[in-house]
C-alpha positions as CSV (number, residue, x, y, z in Angstrom):
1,X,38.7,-49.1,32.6
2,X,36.3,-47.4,34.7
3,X,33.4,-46.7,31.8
4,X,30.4,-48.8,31.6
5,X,29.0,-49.3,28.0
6,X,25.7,-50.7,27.0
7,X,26.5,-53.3,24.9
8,X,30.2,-54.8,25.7
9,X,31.5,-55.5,29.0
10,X,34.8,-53.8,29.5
11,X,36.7,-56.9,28.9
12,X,34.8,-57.2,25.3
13,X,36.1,-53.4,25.0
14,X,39.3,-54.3,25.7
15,X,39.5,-57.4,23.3
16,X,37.6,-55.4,20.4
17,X,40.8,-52.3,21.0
18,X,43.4,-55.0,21.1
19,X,41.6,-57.0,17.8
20,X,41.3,-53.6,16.2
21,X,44.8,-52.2,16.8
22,X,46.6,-55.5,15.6
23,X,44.5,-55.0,12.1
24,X,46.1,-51.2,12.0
25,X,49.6,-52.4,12.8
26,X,49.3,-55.7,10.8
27,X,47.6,-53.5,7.6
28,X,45.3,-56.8,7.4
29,X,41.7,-56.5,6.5
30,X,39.6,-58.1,9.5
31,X,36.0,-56.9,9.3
32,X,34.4,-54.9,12.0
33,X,30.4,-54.2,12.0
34,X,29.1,-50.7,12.7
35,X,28.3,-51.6,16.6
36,X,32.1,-52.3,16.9
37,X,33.1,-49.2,15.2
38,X,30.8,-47.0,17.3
39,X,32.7,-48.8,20.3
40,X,36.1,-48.1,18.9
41,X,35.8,-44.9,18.1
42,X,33.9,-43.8,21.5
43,X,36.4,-46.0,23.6
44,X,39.6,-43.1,21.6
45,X,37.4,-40.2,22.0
46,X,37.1,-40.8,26.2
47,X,40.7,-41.6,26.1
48,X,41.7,-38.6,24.0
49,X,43.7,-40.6,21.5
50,X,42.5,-38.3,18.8
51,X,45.4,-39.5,16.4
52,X,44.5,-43.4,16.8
53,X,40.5,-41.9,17.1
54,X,41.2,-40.6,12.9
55,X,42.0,-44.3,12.3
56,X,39.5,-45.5,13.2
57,X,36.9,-43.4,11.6
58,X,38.8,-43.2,8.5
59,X,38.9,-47.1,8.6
60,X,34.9,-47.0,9.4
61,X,34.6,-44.6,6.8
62,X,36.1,-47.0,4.4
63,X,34.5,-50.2,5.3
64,X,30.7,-48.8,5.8
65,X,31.0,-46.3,3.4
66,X,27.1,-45.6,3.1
67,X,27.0,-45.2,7.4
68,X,26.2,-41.7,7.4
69,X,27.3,-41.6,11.6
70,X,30.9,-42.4,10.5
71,X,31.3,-39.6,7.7
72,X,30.0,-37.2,10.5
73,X,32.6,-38.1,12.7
74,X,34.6,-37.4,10.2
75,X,33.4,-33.8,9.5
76,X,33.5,-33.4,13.3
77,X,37.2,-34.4,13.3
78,X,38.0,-31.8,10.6
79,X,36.0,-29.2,12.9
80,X,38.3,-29.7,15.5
81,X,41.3,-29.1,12.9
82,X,39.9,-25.6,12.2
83,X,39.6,-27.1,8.5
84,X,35.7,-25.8,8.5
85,X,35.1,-25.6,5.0
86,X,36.0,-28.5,4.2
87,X,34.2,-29.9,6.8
88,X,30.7,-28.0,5.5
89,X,31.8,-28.8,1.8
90,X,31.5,-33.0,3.0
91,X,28.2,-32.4,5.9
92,X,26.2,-30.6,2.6
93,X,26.8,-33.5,0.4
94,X,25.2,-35.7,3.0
95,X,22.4,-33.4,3.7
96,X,21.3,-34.2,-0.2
97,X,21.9,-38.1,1.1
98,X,19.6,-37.5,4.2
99,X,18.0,-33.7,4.1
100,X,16.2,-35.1,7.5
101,X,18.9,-35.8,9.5
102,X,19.2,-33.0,12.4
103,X,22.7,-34.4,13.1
104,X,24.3,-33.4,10.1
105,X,22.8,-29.9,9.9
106,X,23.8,-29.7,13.7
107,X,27.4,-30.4,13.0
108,X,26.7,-27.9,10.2
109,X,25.7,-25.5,12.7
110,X,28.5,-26.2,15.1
111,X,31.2,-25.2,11.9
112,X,29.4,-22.0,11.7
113,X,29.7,-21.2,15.2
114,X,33.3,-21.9,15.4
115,X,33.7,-19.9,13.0
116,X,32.6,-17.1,14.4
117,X,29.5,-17.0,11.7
118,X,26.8,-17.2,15.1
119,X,23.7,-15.8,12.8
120,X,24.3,-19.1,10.2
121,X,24.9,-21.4,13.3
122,X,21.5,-20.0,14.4
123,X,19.9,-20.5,10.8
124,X,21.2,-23.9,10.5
125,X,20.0,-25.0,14.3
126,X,16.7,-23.8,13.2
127,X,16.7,-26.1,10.3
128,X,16.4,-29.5,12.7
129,X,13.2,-28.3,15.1
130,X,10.9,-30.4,12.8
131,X,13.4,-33.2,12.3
132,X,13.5,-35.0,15.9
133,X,16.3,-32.9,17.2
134,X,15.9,-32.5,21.3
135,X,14.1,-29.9,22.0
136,X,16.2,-28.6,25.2
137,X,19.5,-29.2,23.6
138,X,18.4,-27.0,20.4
139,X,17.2,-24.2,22.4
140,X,20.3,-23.9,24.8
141,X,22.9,-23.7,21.6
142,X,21.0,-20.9,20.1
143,X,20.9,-19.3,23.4
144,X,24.7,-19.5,23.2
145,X,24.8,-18.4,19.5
146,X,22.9,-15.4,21.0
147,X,25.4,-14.7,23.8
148,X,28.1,-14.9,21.4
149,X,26.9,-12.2,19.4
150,X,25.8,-9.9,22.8
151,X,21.8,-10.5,21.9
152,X,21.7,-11.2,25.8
153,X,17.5,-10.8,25.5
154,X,17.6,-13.1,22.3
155,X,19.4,-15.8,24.3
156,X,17.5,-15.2,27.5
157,X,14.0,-16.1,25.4
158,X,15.2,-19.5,24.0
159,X,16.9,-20.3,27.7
160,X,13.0,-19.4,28.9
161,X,11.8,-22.6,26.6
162,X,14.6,-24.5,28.3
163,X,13.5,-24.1,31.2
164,X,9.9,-24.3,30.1
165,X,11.2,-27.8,28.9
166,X,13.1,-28.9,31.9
167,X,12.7,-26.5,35.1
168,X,15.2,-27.8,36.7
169,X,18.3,-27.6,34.6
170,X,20.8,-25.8,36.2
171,X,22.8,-24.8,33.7
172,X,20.1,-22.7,32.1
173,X,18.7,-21.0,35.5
174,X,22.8,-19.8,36.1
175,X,22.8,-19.2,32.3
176,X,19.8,-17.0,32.5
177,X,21.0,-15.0,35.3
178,X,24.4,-14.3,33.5
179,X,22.0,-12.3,30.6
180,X,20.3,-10.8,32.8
181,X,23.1,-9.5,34.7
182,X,25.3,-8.3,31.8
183,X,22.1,-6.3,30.3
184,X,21.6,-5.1,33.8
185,X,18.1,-6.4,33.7
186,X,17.9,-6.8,37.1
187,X,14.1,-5.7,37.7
188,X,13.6,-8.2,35.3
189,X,15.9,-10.8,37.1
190,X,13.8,-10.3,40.2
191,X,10.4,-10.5,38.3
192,X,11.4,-14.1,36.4
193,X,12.7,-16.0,39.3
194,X,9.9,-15.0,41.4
195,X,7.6,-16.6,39.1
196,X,9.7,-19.6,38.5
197,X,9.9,-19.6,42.5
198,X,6.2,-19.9,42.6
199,X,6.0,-22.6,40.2
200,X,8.8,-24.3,41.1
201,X,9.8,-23.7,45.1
202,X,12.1,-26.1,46.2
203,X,14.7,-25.0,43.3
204,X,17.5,-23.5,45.0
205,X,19.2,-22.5,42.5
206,X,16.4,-20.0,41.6
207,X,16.4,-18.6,45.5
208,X,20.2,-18.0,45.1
209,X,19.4,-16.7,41.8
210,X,17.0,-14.3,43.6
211,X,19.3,-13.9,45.9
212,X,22.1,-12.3,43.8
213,X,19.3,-10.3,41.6
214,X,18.5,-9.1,44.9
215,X,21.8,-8.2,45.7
216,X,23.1,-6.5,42.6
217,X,20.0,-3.7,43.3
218,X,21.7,-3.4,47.2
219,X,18.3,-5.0,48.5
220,X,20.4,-7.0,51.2
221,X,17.7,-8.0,53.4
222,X,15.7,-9.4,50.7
223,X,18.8,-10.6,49.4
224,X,19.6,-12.2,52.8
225,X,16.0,-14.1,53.0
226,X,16.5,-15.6,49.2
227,X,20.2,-17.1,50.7
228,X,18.4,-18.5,53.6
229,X,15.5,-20.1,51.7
230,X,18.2,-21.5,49.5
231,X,20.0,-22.8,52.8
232,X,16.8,-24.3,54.0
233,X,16.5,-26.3,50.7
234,X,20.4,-27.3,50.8
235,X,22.4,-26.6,54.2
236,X,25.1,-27.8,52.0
237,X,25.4,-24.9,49.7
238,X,28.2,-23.0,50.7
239,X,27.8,-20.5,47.8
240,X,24.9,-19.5,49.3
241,X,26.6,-19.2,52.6
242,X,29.4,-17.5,50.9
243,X,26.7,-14.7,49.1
244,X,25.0,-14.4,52.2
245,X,28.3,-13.5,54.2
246,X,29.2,-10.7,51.6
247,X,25.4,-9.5,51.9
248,X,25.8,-8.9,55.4
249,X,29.1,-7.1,55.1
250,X,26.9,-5.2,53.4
251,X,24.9,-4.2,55.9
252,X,27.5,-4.1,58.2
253,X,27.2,-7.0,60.2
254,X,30.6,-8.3,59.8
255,X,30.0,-11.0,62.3
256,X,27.3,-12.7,60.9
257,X,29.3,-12.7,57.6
258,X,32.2,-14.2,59.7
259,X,29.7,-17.0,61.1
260,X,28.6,-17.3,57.4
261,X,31.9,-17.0,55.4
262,X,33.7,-20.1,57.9
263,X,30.2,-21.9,57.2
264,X,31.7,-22.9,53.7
265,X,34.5,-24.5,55.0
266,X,32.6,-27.2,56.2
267,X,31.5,-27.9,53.1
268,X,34.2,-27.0,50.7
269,X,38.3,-27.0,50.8
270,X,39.5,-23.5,52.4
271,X,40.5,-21.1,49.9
272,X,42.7,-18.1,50.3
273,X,40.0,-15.2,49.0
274,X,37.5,-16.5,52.0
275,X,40.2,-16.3,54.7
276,X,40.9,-12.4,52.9
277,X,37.0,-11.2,53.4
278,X,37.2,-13.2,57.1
279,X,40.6,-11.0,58.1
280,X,38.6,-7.9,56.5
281,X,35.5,-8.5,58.7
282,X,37.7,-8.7,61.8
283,X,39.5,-6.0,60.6
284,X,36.2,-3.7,60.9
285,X,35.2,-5.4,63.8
286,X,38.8,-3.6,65.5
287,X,39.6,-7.4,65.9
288,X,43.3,-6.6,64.6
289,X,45.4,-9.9,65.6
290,X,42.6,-11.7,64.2
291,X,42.5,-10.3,61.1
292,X,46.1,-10.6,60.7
293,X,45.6,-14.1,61.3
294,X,43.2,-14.6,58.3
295,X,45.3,-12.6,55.8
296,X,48.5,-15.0,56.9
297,X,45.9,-18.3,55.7
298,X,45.0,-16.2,52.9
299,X,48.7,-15.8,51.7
300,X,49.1,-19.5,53.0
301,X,46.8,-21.4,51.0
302,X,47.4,-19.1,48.4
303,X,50.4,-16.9,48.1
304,X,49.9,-14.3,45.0
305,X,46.6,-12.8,46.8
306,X,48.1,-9.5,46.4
307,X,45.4,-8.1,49.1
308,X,45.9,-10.0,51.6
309,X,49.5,-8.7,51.7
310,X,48.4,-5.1,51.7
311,X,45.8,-5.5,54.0
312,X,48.6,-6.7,56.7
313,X,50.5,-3.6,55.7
314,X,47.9,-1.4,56.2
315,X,47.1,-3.1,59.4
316,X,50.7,-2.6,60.6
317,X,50.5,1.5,59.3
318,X,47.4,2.1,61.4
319,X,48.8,1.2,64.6
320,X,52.5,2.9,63.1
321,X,54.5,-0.2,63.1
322,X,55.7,1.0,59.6
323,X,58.7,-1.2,59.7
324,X,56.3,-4.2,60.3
325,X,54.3,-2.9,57.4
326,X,56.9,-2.2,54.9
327,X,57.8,-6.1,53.9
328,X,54.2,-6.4,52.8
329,X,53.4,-3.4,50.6
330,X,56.8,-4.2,49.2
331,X,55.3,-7.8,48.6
332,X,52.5,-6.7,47.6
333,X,53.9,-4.5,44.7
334,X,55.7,-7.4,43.5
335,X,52.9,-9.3,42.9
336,X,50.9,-6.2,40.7
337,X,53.9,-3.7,40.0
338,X,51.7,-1.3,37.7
339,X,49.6,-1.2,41.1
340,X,49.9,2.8,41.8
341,X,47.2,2.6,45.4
342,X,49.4,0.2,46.6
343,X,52.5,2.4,45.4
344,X,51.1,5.1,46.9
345,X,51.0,2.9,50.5
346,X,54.3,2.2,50.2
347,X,55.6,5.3,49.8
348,X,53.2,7.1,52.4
349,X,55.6,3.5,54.8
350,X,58.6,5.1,53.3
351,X,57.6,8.5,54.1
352,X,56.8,8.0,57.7
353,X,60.2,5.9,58.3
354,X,61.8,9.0,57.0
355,X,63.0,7.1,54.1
356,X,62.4,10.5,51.7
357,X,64.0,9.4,49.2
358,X,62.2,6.3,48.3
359,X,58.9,7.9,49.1
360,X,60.1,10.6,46.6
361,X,60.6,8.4,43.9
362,X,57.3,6.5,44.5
363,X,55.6,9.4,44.9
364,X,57.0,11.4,41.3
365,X,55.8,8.3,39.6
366,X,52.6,8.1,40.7
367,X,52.3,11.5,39.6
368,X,53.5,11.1,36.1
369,X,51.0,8.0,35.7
370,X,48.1,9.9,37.2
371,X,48.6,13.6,37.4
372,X,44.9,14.3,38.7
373,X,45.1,12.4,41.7
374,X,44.2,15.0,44.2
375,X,46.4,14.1,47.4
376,X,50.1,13.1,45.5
377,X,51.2,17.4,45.0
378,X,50.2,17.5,48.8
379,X,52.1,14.2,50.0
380,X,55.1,15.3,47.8
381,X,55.7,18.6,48.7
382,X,55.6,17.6,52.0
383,X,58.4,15.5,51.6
384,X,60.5,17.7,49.7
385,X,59.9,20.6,52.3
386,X,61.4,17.9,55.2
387,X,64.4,17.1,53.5
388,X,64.6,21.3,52.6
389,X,64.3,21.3,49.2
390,X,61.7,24.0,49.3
391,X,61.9,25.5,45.7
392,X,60.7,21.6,44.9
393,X,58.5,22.1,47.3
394,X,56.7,25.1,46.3
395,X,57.0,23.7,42.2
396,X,55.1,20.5,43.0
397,X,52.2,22.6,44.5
398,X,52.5,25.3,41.3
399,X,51.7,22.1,38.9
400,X,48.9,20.7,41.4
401,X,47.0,24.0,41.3
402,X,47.5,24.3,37.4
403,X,46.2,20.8,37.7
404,X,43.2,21.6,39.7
405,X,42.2,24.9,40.6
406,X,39.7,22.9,43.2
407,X,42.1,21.4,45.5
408,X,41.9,23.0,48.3
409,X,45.0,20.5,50.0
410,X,47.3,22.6,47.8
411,X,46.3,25.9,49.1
412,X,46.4,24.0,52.9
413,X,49.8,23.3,52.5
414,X,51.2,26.7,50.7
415,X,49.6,28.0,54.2
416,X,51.2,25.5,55.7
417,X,54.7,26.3,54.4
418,X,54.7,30.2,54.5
419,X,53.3,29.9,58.3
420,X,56.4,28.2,58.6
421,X,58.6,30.9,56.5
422,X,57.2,33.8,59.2
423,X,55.0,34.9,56.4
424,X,51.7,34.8,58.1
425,X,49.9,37.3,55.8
426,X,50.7,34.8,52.9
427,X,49.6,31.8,55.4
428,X,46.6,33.7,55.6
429,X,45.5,34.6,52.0
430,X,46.0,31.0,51.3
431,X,44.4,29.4,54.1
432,X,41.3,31.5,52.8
433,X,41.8,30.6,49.7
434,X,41.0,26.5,50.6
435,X,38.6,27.2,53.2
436,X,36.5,29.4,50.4
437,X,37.0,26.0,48.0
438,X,36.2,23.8,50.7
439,X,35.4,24.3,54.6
440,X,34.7,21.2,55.5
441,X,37.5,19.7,53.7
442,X,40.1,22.4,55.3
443,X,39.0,22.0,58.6
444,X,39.3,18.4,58.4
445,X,43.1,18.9,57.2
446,X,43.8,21.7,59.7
447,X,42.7,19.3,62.8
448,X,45.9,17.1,62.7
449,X,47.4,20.7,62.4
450,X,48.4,21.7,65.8
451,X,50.7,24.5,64.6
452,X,48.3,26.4,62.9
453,X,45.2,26.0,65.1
454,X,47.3,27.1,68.4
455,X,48.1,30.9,65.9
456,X,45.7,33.8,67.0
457,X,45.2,34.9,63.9
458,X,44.3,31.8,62.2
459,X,42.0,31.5,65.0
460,X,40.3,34.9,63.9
461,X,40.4,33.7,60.3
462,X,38.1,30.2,61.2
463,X,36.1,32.5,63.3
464,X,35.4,35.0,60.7
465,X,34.5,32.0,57.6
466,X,32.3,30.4,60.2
């Protein structure tokens, strides 16, 4: 055994389990005092033996029945068998034994709060303040009662008197700055751990607190500064280095976040999401083979990162090694089928290896699932206009503009295909038609366009709108 108790050695331990389970087996009635009970019982529970841990309290029960500890182990054991009321029906006839023992009306309070009943859990907890009950301990399970029943402020007042208590538990700064965050107190966030900073400035978990208060109001810089006074308290944090890196990318300095995201390797084991944001930085930096790199660990440490797989597909469309890319979307999908952007990249792959078939298919059910999407009519009628199925064609773009009278792709593309028909007056009208719904947007579209911006007359026409 590798647990130390106070008063037996582990060798005493093991003599008192072996004494105590030849009693059980033997049905004999050796005496065991109170001290050995306690033993027993604790030596189960870090075991997990519950079944051979019921024994033994019921056998405690039995032989000290006025030992008030062993008939709340036993409440505690029905707890844990979801049998509550009984459990409250035994814990209120000792309460009339001993009305000032906090344990029992704890273990009341813990029922409740299984139970779902959070606002009697917090009545009952309440009950013990005056009756020698930790302080810190009391304060935290409210706070959790709180959080159960979304009073976020409630639970962030008694994790305040936690902290007042003990200012550097942990648990209750990360605790806080969950309320915070869910209430989107932020201001707030940034106001409380700058006090506690000032009282308390070597806690690094406040700066990285600060840090990610900062953060979630896109002050990066001061955000940045929090990480680093962390860092300066504990080089070792790679959280911190890991925050710090993502702040960065906010600010687009994707190689101080790569400096900063391979800084947490030194500290903890790889893991597959770092290796993603590191390819992604790389990525942005036009570094492609590097990034490629990082996505492969990603998928090597850990294989069901879905973006790492469409982030090496995506690599491979942009420089139009589709057939390189498809494998990956198609990997990718596997992993999240119901994914419909990464659907939509594999049938744009499928589209530009002229598989139109498949890209039709992909493409027709991305537009069932999500007929708004503003780009699928365009994409689709494209297709169906290359493999000649132009009465397709021209019905896809009928349902996008019933869809969205504010599309201007649509009308880009009904100029597209009548220019292409010989009916330049049509061409024309709608051509118009998107550059009145959206200039910018049109002229963006026309520029891979070469067809149409070579015409004289659609010359005239951009002249003319400006």
């Amino acid at each position: 055994m590798e647990e130390e108790f106070d008063d037996f050695t582990d060798e005493q331990i093991e003599a008192l389990i072996s004494r105590f389970e030849t009693a059980v087996q033997e049905k004999n009635s050796t005496y065991f005092d109170v001290e050995e009970f306690e033993e027993i019982i604790d030596y189960y529970d870090l075991n997990q033996n519950n079944k051979k841990m019921d024994i033994a309290i019921d056998t405690a029960a039995n032989i000290h029945p006025y030992h008030i500890h062993f008939r709340i182990k036993e409440a505690q054991r029905l707890i844990s068998k979801k049998r509550y009321n009984q459990a409250i029906e035994m814990l209120d006839s000792l309460v009339l034994i001993e009305p000032n023992n906090f344990m029992i009306r704890q273990t009341i309070a813990y029922s409740y709060s299984r139970m779902g009943k959070h606002k009697k859990a917090i009545e009952k907890y309440l009950e013990t303040i005056n009756m020698g009950a930790e302080a810190k301990e009391l304060w935290i399970n409210i706070a959790y009662e709180y959080e159960s029943i979304n009073q976020y402020k409630k639970a962030s007042e008694y994790l305040k008197m936690v902290l007042e208590e003990d200012a550097e538990d942990e648990g209750a700064l990360y605790e806080i700055l969950f309320c915070f965050e869910i209430d989107n107190r932020m201001e707030e966030s940034i106001n409380f751990f700058s006090k506690f900073i000032d009282e308390n400035p070597y806690s690094h978990v406040a700066w990285f607190n600060l840090g990610i208060s900062y953060s979630n109001v896109d002050l990066f810089e001061k955000a940045i500064q929090a990480y680093d006074y962390t860092l300066a308290i504990d080089d070792k944090f790679s959280s911190a280095y890991f925050n710090k890196a993502n702040a960065l990318i906010n600010l687009n300095d994707f190689k101080g976040a790569i400096d900063n995201f391979k800084e947490t390797f030194r500290y903890e084991k790889a893991d597959g999401l770092t290796h993603l944001y590191i390819g992604q930085c790389y990525e942005n930096l036009g570094d492609r083979d590097s990034a490629i790199k990082h996505f492969f660990k990603a998928i090597e440490i850990n294989d069901k990162i879905v973006e790492a797989y469409i982030n090496i597909a995506l690599v491979y469309f942009n420089i139009e090694n589709y057939k390189k890319a498809l494998p990956f979307a198609i990997d990718a999908i596997k992993i999240e089928p119901e994914n419909y952007d990464y659907q939509y990249i594999l049938g744009d792959i499928y589209a530009e290896l002229e598989e139109y078939e498949n890209a039709v298919k992909i493409y027709q059910n991305i537009l069932e699932y999500n007929p708004s999407n503003n780009e699928i009519y365009f994409d689709l009628a494209g297709i169906y206009w290359n493999i000649n199925e132009y009465d397709n064609a021209f019905s896809v773009l009928e349902l996008g503009i019933k869809q969205s009278k504010e599309n201007y792709r649509n009308f880009v593309r009904y100029a597209e295909f009548y220019f292409e028909q010989g009916d330049k007056a049509m061409s024309i009208n709608y051509l118009s038609i998107a550059l009145n719904t959206s200039r910018i947007g049109t002229l963006e579209l026309l520029d891979g366009m070469q067809h149409f911006m070579e015409d004289a007359d659609i010359i005239e026409l951009l002249k003319e709108k400006g």
